[in-house]
N, C-alpha and C positions, 0 to 999 in steps of 0.2 A: 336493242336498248330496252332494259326492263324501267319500268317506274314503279315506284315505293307504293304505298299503300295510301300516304298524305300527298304527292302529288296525284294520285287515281282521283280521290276525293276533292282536290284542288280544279285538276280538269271537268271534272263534272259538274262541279259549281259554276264554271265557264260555259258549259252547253247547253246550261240549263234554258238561256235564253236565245240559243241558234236555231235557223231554224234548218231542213234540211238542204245542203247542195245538190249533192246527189241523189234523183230518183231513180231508180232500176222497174225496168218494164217487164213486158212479158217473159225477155229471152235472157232476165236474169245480169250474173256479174260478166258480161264478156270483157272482149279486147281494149275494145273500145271505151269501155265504160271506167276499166283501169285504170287507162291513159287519162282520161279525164280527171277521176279523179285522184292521180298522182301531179296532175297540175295544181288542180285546188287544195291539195299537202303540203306542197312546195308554198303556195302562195299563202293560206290560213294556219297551217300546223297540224289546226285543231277544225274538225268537218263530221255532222253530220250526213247519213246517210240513212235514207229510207229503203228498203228493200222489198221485193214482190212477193206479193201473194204465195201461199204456200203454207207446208205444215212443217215443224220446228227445224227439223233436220235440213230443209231446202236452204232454210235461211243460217243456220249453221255453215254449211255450205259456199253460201254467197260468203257470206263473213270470211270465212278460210282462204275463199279467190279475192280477195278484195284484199287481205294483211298479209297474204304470200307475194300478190302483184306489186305491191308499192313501201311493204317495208314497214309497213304503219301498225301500232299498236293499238286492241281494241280495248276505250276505256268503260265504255258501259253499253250494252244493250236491253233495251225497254222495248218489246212488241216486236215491231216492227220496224222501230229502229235504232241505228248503231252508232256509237262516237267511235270516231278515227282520230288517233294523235300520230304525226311523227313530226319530230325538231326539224327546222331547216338549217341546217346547219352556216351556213353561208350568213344569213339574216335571220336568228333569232329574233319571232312575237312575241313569244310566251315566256315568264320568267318564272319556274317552277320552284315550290320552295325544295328545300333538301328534306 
């Protein structure tokens, strides 16, 4: 599912005030951390995630395991960390414009 250029900017103005869900530790994006947060997708849409330490490509990395694991679309990364979107489709939060 791509989004437009004005719903990217719409989400963003959304997380601007989340803070994060998910933190990742030492041992990064695993299995588990997925699973996690493909709950918190399900449940928010729209999720925050802080990612570990490391130099740019690490966390490129994490990002790639995190939007291949769960589907999810990245709408913006600052630093160290990331917004995560994907629709629930079931129960629609978020009403994005067109």
């Amino acid at each position: 599912m791509a989004i437009s250029p004005s719903q990217r900017r719409y989400l963003r103005s959304l997380a601007h005030d989340l803070h994060p869900v998910i933190l990742l530790g030492a041992k990064g994006a695993s299995e588990a951390v997925v699973k996690e947060l493909d709950l918190a997708l399900s449940h928010h849409e729209l999720v925050k995630v802080k990612l570990s330490g490391g130099d740019k490509d690490e966390r490129e990395e994490q990002i790639q395991t995190l939007v291949d694991g769960t589907g999810a679309e990245s709408v913006q990364q600052i630093g160290h960390v990331v917004v995560l979107f994907r629709r629930n489709e079931d129960d629609p939060r978020l009403a994005l414009p067109r």
